[in-house]
Structure formats: structure tokens, C-alpha cells
C-alpha positions as CSV (number, residue, x, y, z in Angstrom):
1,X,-22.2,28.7,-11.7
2,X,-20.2,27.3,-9.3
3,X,-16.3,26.8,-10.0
4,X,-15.3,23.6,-10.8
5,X,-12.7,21.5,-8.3
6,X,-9.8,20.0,-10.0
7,X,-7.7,16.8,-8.9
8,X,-4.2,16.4,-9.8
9,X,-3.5,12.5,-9.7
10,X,0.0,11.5,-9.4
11,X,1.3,7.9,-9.2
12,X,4.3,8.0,-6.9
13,X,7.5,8.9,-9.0
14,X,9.9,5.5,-9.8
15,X,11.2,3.7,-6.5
16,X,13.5,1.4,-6.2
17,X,14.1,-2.2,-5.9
18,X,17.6,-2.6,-4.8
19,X,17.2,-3.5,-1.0
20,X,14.7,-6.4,-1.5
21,X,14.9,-7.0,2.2
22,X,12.5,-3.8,2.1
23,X,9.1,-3.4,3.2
24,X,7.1,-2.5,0.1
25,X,6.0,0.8,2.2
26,X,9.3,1.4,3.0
27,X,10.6,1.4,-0.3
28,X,12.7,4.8,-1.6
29,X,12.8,6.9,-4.7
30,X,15.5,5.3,-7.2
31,X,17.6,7.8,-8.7
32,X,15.2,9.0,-11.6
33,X,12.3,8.9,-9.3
34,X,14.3,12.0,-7.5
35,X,14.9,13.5,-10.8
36,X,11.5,13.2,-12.4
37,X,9.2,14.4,-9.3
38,X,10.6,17.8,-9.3
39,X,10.0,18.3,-13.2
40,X,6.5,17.2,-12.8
41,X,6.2,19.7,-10.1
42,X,7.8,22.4,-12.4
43,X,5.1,21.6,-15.3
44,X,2.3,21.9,-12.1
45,X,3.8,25.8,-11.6
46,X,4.4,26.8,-15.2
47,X,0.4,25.9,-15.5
48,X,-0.1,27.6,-12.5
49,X,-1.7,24.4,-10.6
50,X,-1.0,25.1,-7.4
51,X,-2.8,22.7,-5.3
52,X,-4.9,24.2,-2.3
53,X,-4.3,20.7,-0.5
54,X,-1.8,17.6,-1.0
55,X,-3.0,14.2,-0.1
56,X,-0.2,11.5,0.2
57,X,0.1,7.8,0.5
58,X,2.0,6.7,3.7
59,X,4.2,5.0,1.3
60,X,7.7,6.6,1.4
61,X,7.9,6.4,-2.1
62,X,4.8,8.5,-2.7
63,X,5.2,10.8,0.6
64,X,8.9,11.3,-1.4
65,X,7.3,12.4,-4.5
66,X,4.9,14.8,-2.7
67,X,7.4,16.4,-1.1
68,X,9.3,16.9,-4.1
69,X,6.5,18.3,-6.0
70,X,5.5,20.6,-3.3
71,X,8.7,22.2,-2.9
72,X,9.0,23.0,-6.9
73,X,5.0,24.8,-6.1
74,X,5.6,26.2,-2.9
75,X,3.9,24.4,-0.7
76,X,4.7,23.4,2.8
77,X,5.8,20.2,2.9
78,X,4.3,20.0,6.3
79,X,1.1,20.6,5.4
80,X,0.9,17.2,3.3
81,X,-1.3,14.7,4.8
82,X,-0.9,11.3,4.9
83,X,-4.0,9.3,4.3
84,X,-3.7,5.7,5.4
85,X,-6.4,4.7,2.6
86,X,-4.3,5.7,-0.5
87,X,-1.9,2.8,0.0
88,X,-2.8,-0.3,-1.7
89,X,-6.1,1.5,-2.6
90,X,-8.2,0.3,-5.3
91,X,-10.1,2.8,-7.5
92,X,-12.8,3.1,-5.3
93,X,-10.9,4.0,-2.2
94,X,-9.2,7.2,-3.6
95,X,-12.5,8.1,-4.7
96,X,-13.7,7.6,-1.5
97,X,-11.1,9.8,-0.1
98,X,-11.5,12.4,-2.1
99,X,-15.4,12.5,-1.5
100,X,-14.6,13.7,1.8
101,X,-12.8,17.3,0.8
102,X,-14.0,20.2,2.2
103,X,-15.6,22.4,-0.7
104,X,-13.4,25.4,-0.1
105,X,-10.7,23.1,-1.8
106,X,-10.6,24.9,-5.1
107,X,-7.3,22.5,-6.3
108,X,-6.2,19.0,-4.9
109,X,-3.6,16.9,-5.2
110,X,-4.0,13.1,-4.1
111,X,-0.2,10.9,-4.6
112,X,-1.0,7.0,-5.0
113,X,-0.2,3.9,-6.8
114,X,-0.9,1.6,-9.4
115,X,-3.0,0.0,-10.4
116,X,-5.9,2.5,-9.1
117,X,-4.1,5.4,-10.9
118,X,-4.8,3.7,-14.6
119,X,-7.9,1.9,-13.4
120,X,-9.2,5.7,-12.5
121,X,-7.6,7.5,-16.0
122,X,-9.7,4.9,-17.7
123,X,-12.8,5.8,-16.0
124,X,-12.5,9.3,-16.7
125,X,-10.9,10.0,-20.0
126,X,-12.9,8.9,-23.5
127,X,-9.6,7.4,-24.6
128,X,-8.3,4.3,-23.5
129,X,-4.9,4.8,-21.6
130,X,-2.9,1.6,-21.3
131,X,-0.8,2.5,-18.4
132,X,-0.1,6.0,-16.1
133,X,4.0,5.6,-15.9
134,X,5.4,6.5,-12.4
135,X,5.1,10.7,-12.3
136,X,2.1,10.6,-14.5
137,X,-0.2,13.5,-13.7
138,X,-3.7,13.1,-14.3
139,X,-5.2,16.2,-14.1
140,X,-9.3,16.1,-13.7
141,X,-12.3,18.1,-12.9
142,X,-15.9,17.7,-11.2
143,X,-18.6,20.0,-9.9
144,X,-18.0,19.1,-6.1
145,X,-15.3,16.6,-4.8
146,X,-18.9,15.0,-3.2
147,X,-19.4,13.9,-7.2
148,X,-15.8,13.4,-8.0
149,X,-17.2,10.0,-9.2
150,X,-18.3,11.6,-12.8
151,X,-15.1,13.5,-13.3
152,X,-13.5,14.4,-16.8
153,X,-10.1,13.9,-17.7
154,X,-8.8,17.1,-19.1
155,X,-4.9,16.4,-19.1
156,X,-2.4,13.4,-19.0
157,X,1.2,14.7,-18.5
158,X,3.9,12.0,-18.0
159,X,8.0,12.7,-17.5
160,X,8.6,11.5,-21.0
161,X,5.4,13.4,-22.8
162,X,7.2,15.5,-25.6
């Protein structure tokens, strides 16, 4: 039986709002944005989810968050790729996106936004989850990325889960 692929959903870590002249693209990590990514990536490594590939948003907010999460797993922050499609996605989209991965991919990692992140936990966990806080990690797994579509929730981790 083939191995099963698993996804690692993050919504971008907290950004800020100060500079409201900003571009919503554009805008930054606030300060416990910067300190929450690299615990979420710690968690990743002490699991030993070490993602084969890393998916970003162009938003800076989420390309900051994959960074930060890569670097506490060890990988290259320029491998990330940026996908164009993952910023102001809808559920759909990043399901689209991920359709497309190569098979080899054993463990993915795909940094987005709300509301698709919540709108996706709901469709794959039995439990109703109200809302994916910034750093959640939804962690998922499917037969094939190509049927990522019927996946199964199989851990929610979140900065301030005890």
C-alpha cells in the first residue's frame, strides 16, 4: 500500500496593522507573529515533520512565516515557492494547488490565509473548529495530493494549544 502524503496547513503567523498606508500584501509580521512562527516550526521538528516542499503565499506576511518555520526545520529558505494562487484563495484554490504536486512529495507544506484555512479544517476534521488562529497548523493526510479533496484531519496545533 502506498504511503500516504501529508499537508501541513499553516495560516500566516499574526501581521500587523500599524502602517495602515500598507498594501494588505505588503503587510509585515507584528512582533508575536516573529515570536510564534519559529515555535510552530520547533513543534514541526520535535514531530519530525519535515516538509519535502514549502508552498508560500506572496503575501509578506506568509512568505515571513515560511521562512521562519523553515529555518527552525532546516530547510532552504530558497527553495520556498511562491504561488500567486494562495493569496486571497478560497478553499478551492489551495486545493487546487495542491492537486498539482508531484507524487514523490512524501510531506508538504502550503502557508495561506483566512478564511480558506478554517473553511478547509472544517471540511476535513469530524469536529467543528470555529476558527484556525494565525500559526495554526493543520496537519492532514490523503492517498495522493491528486485526491487531496477527501483528506483527514489528524492534528490541529495552534501557538497557545497547552
Amino acid at each position: 500500500m502506498p504511503a500516504l502524503r501529508t499537508l501541513l496547513l499553516i495560516r500566516h503567523a499574526k501581521s500587523s496593522w500599524k502602517d495602515v498606508d500598507l498594501e494588505d500584501i505588503d503587510r509585515p509580521l507584528n512582533n508575536r507573529g516573529i515570536r510564534d512562527a519559529p515555535v510552530m516550526g520547533q513543534r514541526l521538528l520535535a514531530r519530525s515533520l519535515i516538509p519535502d516542499l514549502i508552498v508560500s503565499s506572496p503575501a509578506v506576511r506568509a512568505l515571513a512565516t515560511a521562512r521562519a518555520i523553515a529555518d527552525e526545520v532546516g530547510y532552504s529558505s530558497e527553495a520556498i515557492l511562491i504561488d500567486d494562487e494562495l493569496y486571497a484563495a478560497g478553499p478551492q484554490d489551495v486545493l487546487d494547488v495542491v492537486s498539482g504536486f508531484d507524487d514523490r512529495v512524501q510531506l508538504a507544506m502550503v502557508i495561506t490565509h483566512n478564511p480558506a484555512i478554517t473553511e478547509l479544517a472544517n471540511r476535513f476534521s469530524r469536529v467543528p473548529i470555529d476558527n484556525v488562529p494565525t500559526s495554526g497548523i493543520l496537519t492532514v493526510e490523503a492517498p495522493a495530493w491528486s485526491c487531496i479533496d477527501v483528506a483527514t484531519l489528524v492534528d490541529f496545533d495552534y501557538p497557545r494549544k497547552t
